[in-house]
N, C-alpha and C positions, 0 to 999 in steps of 0.2 A: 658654771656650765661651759661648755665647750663642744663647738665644731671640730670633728675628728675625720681628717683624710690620709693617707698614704698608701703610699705606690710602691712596691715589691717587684723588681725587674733583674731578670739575669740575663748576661749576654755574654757572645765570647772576643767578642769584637765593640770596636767602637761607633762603625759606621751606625747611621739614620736609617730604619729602613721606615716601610710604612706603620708596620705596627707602633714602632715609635710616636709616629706624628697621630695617628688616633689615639695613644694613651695621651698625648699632651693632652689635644683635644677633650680626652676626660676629664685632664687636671683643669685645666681649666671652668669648666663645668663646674664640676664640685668645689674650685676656690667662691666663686660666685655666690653657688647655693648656701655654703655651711658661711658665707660670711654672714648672715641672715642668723644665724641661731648665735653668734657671739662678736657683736659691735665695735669692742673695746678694744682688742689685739689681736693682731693678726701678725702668723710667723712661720717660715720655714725654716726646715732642717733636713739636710742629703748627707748621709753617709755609705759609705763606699768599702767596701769587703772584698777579699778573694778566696771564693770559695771553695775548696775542695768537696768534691762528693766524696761518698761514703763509699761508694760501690766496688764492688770486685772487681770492677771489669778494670781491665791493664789500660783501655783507651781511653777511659774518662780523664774529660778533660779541665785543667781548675779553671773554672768564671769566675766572673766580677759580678756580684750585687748589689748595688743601689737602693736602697730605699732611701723614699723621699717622705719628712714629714709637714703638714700640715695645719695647723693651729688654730681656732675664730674665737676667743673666749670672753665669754658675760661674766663680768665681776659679779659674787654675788658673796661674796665672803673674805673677812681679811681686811688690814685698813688700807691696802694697795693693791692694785690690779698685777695677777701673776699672769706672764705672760708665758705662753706654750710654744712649741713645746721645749720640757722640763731636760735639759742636757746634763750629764757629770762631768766634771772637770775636767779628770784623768782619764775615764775608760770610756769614754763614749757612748755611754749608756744612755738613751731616752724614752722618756714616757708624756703623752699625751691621756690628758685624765677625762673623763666627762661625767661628772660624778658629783656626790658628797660624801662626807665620813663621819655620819652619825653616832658612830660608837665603834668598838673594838679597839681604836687610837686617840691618844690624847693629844688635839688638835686646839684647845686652849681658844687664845684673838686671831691663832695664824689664820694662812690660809692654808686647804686642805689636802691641795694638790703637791703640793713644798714638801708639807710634815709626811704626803706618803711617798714620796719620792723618800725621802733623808730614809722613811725607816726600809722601805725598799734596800736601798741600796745597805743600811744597817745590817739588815737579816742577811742579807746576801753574805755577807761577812763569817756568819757565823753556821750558815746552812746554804753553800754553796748550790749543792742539786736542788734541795724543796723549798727554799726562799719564800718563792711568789707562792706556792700554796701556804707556806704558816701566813704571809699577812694577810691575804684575800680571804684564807679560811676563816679571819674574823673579825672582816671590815662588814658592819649595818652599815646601809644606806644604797640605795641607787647609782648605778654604774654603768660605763661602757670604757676599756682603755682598752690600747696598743703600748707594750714596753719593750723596748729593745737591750737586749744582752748583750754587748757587743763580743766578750770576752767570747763567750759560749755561743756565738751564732745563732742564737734563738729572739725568735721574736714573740712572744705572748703577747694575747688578747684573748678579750670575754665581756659579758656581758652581767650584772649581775641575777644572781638565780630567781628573782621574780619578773625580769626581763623589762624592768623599768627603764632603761635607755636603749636605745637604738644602735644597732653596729649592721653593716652589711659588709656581705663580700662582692666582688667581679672578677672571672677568669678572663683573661685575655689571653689567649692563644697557652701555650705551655710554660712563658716564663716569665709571667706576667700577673702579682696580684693585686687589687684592689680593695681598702678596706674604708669605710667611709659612713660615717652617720649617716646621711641622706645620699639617695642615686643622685646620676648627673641627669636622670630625665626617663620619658617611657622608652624602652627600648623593644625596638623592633627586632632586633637582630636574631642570629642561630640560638636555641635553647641553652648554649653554655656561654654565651656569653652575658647573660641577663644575671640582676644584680638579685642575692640572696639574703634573708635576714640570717645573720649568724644564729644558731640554736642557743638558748639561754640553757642555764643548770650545768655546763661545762665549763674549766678553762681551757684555753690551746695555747697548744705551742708549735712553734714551724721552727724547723730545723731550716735552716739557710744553705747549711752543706749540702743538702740533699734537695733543692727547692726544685730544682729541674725534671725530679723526678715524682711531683706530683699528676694527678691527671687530670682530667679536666670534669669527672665524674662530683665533685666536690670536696666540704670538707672531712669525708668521712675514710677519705683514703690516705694513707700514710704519706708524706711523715708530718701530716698534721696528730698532735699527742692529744688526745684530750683525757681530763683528768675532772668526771662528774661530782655534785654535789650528791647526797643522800642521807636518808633521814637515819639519825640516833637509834631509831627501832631497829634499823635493818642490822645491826652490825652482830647478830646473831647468826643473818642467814651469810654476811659476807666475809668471805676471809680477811681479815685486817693486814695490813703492810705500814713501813713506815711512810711510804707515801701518801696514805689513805687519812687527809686532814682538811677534805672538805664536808663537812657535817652542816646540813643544816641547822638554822637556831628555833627550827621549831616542829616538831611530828607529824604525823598524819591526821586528818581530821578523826574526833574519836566519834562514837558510833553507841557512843555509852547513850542508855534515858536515865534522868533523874525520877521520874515517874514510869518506871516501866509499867508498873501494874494499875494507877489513879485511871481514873473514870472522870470523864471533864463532867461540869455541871449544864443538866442540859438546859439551863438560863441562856441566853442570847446573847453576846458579848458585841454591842453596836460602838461603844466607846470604850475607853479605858480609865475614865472615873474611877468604874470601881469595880478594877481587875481583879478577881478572885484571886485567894492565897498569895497577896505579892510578897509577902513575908520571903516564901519562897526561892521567890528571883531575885531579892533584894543585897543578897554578895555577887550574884552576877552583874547587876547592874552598876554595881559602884565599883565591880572589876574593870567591866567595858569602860566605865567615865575616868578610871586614873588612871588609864594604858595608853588610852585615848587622848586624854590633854596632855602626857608626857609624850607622844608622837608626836603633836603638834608642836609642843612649846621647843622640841629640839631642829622641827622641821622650819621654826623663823629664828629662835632667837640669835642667829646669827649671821643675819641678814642685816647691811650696813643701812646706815639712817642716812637720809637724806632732808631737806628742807628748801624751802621754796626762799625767792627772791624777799629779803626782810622780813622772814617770818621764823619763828623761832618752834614752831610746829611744826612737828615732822608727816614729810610725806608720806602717803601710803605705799606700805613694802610689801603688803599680803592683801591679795584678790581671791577670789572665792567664785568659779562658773557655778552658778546660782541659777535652779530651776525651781527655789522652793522646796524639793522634796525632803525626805527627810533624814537622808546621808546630806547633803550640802548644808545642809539648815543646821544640823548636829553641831557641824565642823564649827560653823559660826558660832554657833552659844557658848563654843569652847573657847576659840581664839580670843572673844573677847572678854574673857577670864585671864589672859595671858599678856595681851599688847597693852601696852602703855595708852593710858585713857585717853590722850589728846592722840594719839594716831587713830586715823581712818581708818576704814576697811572697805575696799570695793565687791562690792558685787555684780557680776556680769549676767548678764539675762540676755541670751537673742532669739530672735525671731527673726522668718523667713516670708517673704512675701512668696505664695506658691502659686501659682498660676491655676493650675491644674483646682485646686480647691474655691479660687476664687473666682472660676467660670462656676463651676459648679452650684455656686450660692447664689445665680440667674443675677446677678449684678447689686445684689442687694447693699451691698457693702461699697460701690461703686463709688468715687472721691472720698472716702474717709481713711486715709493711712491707719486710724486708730482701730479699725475694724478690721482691715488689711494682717494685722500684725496682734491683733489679740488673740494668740496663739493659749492652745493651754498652758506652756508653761509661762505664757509673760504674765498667767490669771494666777497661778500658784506662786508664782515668782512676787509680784508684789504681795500679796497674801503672807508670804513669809517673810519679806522686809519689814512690812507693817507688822508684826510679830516680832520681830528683831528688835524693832524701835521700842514696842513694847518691851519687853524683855532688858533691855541696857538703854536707857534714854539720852544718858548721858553720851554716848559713842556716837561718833559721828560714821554711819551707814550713808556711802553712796552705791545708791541703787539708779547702775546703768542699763540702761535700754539699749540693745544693740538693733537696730532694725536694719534687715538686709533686702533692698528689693532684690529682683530677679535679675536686672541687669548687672547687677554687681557679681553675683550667681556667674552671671555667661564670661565676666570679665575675668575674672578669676579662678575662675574651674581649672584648666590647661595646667593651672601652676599648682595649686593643690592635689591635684592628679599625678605629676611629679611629684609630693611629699611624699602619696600614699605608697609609691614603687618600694617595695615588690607588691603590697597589695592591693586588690584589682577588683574589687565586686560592687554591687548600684549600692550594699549595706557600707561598706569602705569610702563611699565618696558621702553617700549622707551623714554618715558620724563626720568625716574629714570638714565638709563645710559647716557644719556647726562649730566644731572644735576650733576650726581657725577663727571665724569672723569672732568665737566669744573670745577669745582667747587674744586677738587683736584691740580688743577693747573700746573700739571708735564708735559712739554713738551719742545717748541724752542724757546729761546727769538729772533725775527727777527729784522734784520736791514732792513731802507732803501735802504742800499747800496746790497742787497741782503744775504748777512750774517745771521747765525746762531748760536747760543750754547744751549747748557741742560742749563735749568730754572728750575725753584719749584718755585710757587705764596709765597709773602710771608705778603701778608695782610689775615688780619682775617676778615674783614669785605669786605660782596659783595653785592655790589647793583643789585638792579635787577628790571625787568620792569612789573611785575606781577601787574595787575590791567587797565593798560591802555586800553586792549583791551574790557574789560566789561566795562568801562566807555564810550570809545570816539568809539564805533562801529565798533571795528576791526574786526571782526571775521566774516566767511563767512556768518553764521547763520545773520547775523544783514542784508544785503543786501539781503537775502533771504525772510526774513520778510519785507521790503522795499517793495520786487515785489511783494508780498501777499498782502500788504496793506496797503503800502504809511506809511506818517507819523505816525499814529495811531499803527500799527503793531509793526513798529519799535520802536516807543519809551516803548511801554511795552515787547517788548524782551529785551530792554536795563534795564530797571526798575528791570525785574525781576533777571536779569543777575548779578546786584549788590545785589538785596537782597542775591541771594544764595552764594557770594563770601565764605562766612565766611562753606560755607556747601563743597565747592568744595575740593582742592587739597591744599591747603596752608599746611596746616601740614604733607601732604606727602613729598612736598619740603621740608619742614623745618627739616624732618629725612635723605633725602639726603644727603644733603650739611653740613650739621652739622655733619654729620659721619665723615667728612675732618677736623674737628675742626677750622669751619668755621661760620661764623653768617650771614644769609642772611636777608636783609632791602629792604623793599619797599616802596619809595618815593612816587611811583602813591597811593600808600596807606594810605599816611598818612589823619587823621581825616579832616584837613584843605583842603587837594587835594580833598578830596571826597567829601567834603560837598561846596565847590566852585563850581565843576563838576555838583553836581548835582542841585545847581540851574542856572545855567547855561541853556538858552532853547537850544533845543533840536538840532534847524538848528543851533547853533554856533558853533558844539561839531564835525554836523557831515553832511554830506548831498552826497542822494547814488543817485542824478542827473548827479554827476560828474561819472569820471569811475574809476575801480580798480587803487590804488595807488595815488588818490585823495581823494575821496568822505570818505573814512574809516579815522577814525579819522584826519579829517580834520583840526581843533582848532590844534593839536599836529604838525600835517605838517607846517603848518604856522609861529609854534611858532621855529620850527627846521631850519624856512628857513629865519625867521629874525634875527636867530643867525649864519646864515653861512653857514648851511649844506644845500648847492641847492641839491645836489645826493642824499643823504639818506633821505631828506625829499620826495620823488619821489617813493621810492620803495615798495611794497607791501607787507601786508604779511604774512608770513610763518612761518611756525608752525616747534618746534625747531625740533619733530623728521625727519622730512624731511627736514628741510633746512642744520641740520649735518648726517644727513641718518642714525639714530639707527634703523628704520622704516624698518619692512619686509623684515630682514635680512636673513633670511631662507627660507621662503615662501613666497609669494605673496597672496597665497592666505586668510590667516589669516587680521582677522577685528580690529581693538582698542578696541572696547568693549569685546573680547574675553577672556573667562577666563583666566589665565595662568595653 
């Protein structure tokens, strides 16, 4: 993983002016912040160009461009730390990764950023103009990079197409840009100078010769090139080129029923004992379990081992935020099919001391921290370790308590608030303080036997369950649309729900948690999970006949309850900032959608 900054500046002169001295000031800023998401190395690089414009006009004049790059990177792959950013010998070519390369390239013990630098520069060789589109077009995995062309004056950048890393932009006046995983802070300033999340589902390209002649409207004005992804179905309605080589690796959500015309039985369905017809579902569910633990097993197994002082057991590399329910809970029954028996597995659980809820409870809970913080999910949360334990006894499960008073709340907000820039709502800071403090790790390691000690997580890598509920109809909106309009209704809330993944909040997580110099992975995300899911019809996934705690993704309960977990495949659910209560810690009256 990696902290990604640079600076894009054209001038025609050399003097200082002011503008100069507030971009330092930015750089600075952002050297700061992004050293937080990458411990290990830290590196720049300034290269320098003369740029001619393009333009007709007889008085354009050639500048000099500068870009400066940036680097902060978390080892997480490779049996040595690769430091950023990645320069070429002879042409000057560099690229800044923040990514992984799950597939499309064969990346072997290296590390990942090297092997796609080499084949970068490979392909170049041999497809000078569409290069970066053949290899992007078919790299799996989570991404954000900046790669400079020196040859060609172009600089690319993007995001990758389910928007799982973070990239922003900042304009600074006309010859000034900013590109940067995290802002330098909230910004106050004129509406074009505030920092933007780059649009995922594109790559760009910036022409350098012409940089001067961008505007300050964004990046949707020339000579920013973008060249979108699009799905396999569409290429009927779209005119093909040979440029046209970014395809998605997986379709549209299908809208098919396997039962169009079946009639459910009108028995009661309270549990899932004894599901009707599972016959049925039962290649869906052994679809969802093999697509699944090949997600995962490619999302650690190459993650370096570490071991503690004279111990010959390996530390824990893979943590899990952990609310019990029954995407986080999945993931677990999976993993430990996969790691090495004597490795650990953490699990993170936190809770929130809220104010607001504990006047409200007339003092009754009054000197008891464990009342304080028996939130619901720290009640499903252990509910589901004690089921884990079950489940593998042999695995060493630590089940941490992350307990956050209020004043840690007040201590900490201002800088969380900075991760979430650009985004800004009361729903945006209560997922943001959750995500952080779990995702920091600091709290109780608990025994079965009722025991405690101080912890600190010490994997770098966290799975997490981000995707399931736009897939498999978790979310209250998907049974809302059911009652509106039966199948039809629902399957285009679902459809649409996954097109906008890549537009939602992914990259606001990904500046949380990685401020802990942490790396967060999404299994329900990967290319193969989503593109299984979505031809998958519609009643296999999900069916809102049944009631709460069934009917929502239903395929996942099933698949949770043939591995064991009769409890947590049962439970409903909730949304993290009320299930650790970051939610309306002050007021009651305030909305999620509200500004901050």
């Amino acid at each position: 993983m990696c902290g990604i900054q640079v600076h894009i500046q054209q001038a025609s002169n050399n003097d200082m002016s002011d503008e100069d001295i507030k971009n330092n000031g930015i750089w600075d800023r952002l050297t700061a912040i992004n050293r937080n998401r990458g411990p290990d190395s830290h590196k720049e690089h300034v290269v320098s160009m003369a740029s001619i414009p393009c333009s007709t006009d007889s008085r354009a004049q050639s500048k000099k461009t500068t870009i400066k790059f940036g680097a902060h990177v978390l080892h997480l792959r490779g049996p040595e730390t690769q430091s950023q950013p990645i320069v070429s010998k002879d042409a000057e070519d560099v690229l800044c990764w923040n990514g992984e390369v799950f597939g499309g390239i064969d990346v072997g013990s290296r590390n990942d950023s090297m092997v796609l630098f080499e084949t970068i520069q490979r392909t170049k060789l041999q497809d000078p103009e569409h290069y970066m589109l053949q290899v992007f077009g078919r790299i799996e995995g989570p991404y954000a990079f900046v790669y400079l062309d020196y040859a060609q004056q172009r600089l690319w950048f993007s995001r990758d197409f389910l928007g799982r890393r973070s990239l922003l932009t900042r304009r600074v006046g006309l010859h000034s840009l900013f590109i940067s995983s995290v802002a330098d802070g909230v910004d106050t300033e004129s509406e074009h100078s505030k920092w933007v999340e780059l649009p995922a589902q594109q790559i760009y390209c910036l022409d350098l010769a012409d940089f001067s002649l961008v505007s300050t409207d964004g990046l949707t004005d020339n000579p920013f090139i973008q060249h979108s992804w699009r799905y396999g179905s569409d290429s009927e309605d779209i005119p093909q080129s040979k440029t046209d080589k970014l395809v998605l690796p997986f379709d549209q959500v299908s809208l098919e029923l396997a039962d169009r015309y079946s009639v459910l039985s009108n028995e009661s369905v309270s549990n899932l004992d004894s599901f009707p017809e599972i016959s049925k579902w039962q290649p869906f569910i052994d679809g969802l379990e093999r697509v699944l633990i090949e997600s995962i097993r490619t999302r650690v197994e190459s993650i370096p081992f570490s071991h503690g002082s004279g111990s010959d057991d390996p530390l824990p590399r893979v943590g899990i935020l952990f609310s019990g329910g029954v995407d986080c809970i999945t993931i677990a029954a999976l993993l430990t099919k996969i790691l090495p028996q004597n490795e650990p597995i953490e699990l993170f659980n936190v809770s929130f001391e809220n104010p607001r809820q504990t006047k409200a409870q007339n003092n009754k809970i009054q000197g008891s921290n464990n009342g304080v913080y028996d939130v619901p999910d720290r009640k499903t949360g252990r509910q589901g370790w004690l089921e884990l334990c079950d489940l593998d006894p042999t695995r060493e499960w630590r089940f941490v308590e992350v307990d956050v008073p209020y004043s840690q709340v007040l201590e900490h907000r201002a800088h969380i608030r900075q991760l979430l820039v650009p985004s800004d709502t009361v729903m945006d800071m209560s997922i943001g303080l959750a995500l952080w403090f779990a995702s920091k790790g600091k709290g109780q390691l608990v025994g079965k036997d009722g025991s405690n000690e101080a912890y600190e997580g010490v994997a770098r890598v966290l799975l997490l369950g981000m995707g399931a509920d736009e897939q498999l109809g978790g979310y209250s909106r998907h049974r809302t649309a059911w009652d509106r309009g039966g199948w039809m209704e629902l399957g285009s809330e679902i459809r649409l729900d996954v097109q906008r993944i890549a537009t939602r909040n992914l990259g606001r997580d990904d500046r949380i948690v990685s401020d802990n110099s942490k790396e967060s992975r999404y299994p329900f995300l990967a290319a193969d999970v989503v593109s299984f899911l979505s031809q998958t019809p519609l009643d296999r996934k999900m069916n809102m006949h049944y009631p709460r705690g069934i009917g929502e993704k239903l395929l996942l309960r099933l698949l949770a309850y043939q591995l064991g977990l009769a409890k947590a495949c049962m439970l409903a659910k909730r949304a993290i900032q009320f299930g650790a209560r970051t939610a309306k810690m002050e007021s009651g009256q305030t909305k999620g959608q509200d500004m901050l």
